[in-house]
C-alpha positions as CSV (number, residue, x, y, z in Angstrom):
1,X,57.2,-1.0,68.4
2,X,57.3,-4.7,66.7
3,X,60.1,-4.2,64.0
4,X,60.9,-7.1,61.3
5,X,64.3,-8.2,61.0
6,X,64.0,-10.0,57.6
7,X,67.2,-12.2,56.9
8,X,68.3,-15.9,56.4
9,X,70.7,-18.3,56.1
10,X,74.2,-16.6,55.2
11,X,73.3,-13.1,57.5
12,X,76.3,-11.5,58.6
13,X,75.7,-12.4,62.7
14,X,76.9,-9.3,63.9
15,X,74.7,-7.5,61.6
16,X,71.7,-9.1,62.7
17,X,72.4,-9.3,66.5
18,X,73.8,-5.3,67.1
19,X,71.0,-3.7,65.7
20,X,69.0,-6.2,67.5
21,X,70.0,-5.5,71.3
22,X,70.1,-2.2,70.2
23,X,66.2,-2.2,69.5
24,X,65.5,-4.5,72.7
25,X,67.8,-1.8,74.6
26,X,65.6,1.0,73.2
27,X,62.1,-1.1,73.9
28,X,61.1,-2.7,70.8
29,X,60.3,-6.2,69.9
30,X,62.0,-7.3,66.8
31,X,60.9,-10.3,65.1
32,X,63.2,-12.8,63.4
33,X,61.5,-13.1,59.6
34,X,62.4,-15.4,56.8
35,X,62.2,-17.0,53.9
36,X,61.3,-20.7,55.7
37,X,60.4,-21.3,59.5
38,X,62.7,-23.3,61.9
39,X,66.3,-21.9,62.3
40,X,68.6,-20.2,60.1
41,X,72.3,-20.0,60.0
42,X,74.3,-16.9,60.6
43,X,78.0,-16.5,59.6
44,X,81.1,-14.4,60.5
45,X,81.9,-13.8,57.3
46,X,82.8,-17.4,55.6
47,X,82.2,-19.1,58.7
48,X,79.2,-20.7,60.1
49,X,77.8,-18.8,63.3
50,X,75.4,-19.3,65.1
51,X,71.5,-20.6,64.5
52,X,69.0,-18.2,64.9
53,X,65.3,-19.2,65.8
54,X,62.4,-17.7,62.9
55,X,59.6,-16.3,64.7
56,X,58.0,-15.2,61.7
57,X,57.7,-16.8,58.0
58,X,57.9,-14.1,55.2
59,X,55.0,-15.7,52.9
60,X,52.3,-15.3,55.6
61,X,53.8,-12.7,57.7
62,X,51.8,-8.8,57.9
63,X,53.7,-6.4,57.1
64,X,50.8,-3.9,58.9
65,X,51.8,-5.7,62.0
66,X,55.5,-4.1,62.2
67,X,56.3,-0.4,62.9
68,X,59.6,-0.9,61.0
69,X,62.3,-3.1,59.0
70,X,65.4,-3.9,59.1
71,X,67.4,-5.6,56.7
72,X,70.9,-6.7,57.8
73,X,73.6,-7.7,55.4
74,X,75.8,-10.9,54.3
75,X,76.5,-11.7,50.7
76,X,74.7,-14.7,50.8
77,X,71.0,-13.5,53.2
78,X,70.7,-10.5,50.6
79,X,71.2,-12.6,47.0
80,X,68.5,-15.6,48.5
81,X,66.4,-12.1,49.8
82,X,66.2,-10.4,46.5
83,X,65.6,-13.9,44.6
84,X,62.8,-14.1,47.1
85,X,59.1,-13.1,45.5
86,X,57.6,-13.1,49.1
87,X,60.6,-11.2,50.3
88,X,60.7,-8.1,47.8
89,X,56.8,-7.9,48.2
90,X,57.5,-8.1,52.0
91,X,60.0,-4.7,51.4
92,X,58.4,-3.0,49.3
93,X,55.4,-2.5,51.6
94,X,56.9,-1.1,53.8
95,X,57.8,1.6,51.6
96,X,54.7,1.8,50.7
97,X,53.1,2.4,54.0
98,X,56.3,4.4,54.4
99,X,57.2,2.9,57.3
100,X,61.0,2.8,58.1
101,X,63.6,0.6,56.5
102,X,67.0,0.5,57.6
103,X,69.7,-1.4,55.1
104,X,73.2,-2.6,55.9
105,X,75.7,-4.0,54.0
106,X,74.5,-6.3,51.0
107,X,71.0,-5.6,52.4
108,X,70.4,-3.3,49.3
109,X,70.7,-5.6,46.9
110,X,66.7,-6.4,48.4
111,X,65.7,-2.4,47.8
112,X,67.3,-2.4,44.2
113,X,65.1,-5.6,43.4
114,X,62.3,-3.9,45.4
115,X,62.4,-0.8,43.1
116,X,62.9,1.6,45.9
117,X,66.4,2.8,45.5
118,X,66.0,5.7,42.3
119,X,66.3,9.4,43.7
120,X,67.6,8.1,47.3
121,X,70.7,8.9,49.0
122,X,72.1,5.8,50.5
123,X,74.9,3.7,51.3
124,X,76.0,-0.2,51.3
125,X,79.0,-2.2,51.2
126,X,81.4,-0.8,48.6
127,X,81.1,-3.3,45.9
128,X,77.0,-2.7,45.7
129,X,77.7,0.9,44.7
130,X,77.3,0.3,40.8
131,X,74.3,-1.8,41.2
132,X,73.2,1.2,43.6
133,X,73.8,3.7,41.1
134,X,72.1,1.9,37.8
135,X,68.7,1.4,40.0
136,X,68.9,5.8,40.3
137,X,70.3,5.8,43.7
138,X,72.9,8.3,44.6
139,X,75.5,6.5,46.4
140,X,78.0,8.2,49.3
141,X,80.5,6.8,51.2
142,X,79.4,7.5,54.4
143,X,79.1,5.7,57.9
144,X,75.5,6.0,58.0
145,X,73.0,7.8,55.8
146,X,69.5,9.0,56.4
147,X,67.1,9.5,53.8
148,X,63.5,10.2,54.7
149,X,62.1,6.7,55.8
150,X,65.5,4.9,54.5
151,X,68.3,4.1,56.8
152,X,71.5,2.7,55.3
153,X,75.1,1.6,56.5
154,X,78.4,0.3,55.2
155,X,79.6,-2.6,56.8
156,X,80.7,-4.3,60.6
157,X,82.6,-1.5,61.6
158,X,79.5,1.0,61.4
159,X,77.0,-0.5,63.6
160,X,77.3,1.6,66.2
161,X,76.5,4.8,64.0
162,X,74.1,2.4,62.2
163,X,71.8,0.9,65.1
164,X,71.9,4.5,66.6
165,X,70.1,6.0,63.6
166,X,67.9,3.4,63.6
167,X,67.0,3.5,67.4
168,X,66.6,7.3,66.7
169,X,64.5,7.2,63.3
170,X,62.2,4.3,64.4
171,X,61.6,6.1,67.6
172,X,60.8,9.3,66.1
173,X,58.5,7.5,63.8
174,X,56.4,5.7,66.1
175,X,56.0,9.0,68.5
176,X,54.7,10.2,64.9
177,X,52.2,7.4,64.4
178,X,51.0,7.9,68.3
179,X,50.4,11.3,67.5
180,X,48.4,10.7,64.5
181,X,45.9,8.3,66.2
């Protein structure tokens, strides 16, 4: 499976590169997506990491050529995602084509602005939990939650739990997909 990792400059590193050995581990070929092409800059919280290579640019990427999303977190990739045209129509077809998404951190921010938060039971990083709650989410305090096609986590410390659930859901979804051709 080809999954999307859309993020850019200001992603939390460990939240982009975890979930991405995880996938590679499992088999699948993510595929760096963002907002320009070239490299972007990942942080450690407030501090510059390191420069990650864009395969993909979101305004002319396909969305029907990825089996799944994922959207990792840092305060500063998921404001310039959501403020992003390209990037909330990007989201929001996955959810249309209900394809997997799996959210960490500041990530929701992008499914609030995407309109695909009301009646879901998610997660995020604490702070996003009123914003979570006036777009009709019902927000937990959990390590990881599961909800249908939507995958979402806390923060650093759950990425284990976190890239486990999504190795497990995007697996079971694209044994679904094989089954239905």
């Amino acid at each position: 499976m080809k999954v999307a990792v859309l993020a850019t400059d200001g992603v939390e590193q460990v939240e982009l590169d975890r979930p991405w050995q995880a996938l590679e581990e499992a088999g699948a070929e993510p595929e760096l997506v963002s907002l320009d092409g070239g490299t972007i800059t990942a942080y450690d919280h407030i501090d510059k990491g390191d420069k990650k290579t864009v395969d993909a640019v979101v305004s002319s990427a396909d969305p029907d050529s990825y089996g799944a999303l994922v959207l990792p977190g840092g305060v500063i990739n998921g404001d310039f995602l959501r403020a992003d045209a390209d990037a909330v129509v990007f989201v929001t077809s996955f959810f249309e084509a209900g394809k997997p998404v799996a959210a960490i951190c500041h990530a929701p921010w992008v499914l609030i602005e995407a309109g695909v938060v009301k009646g879901r039971r998610m997660t995020s990083w604490p702070s996003l939990q009123t914003d979570l709650r006036n777009a009709g989410a019902d927000w937990v305090d959990e390590e990881v939650v599961v909800d249908g096609n939507l995958i979402t986590s806390r923060k650093p410390d759950d990425l284990d739990a976190f890239s486990a659930a999504i190795v497990e859901e995007f697996a079971r979804s694209d044994a679904e997909e094989e089954d239905a051709d």
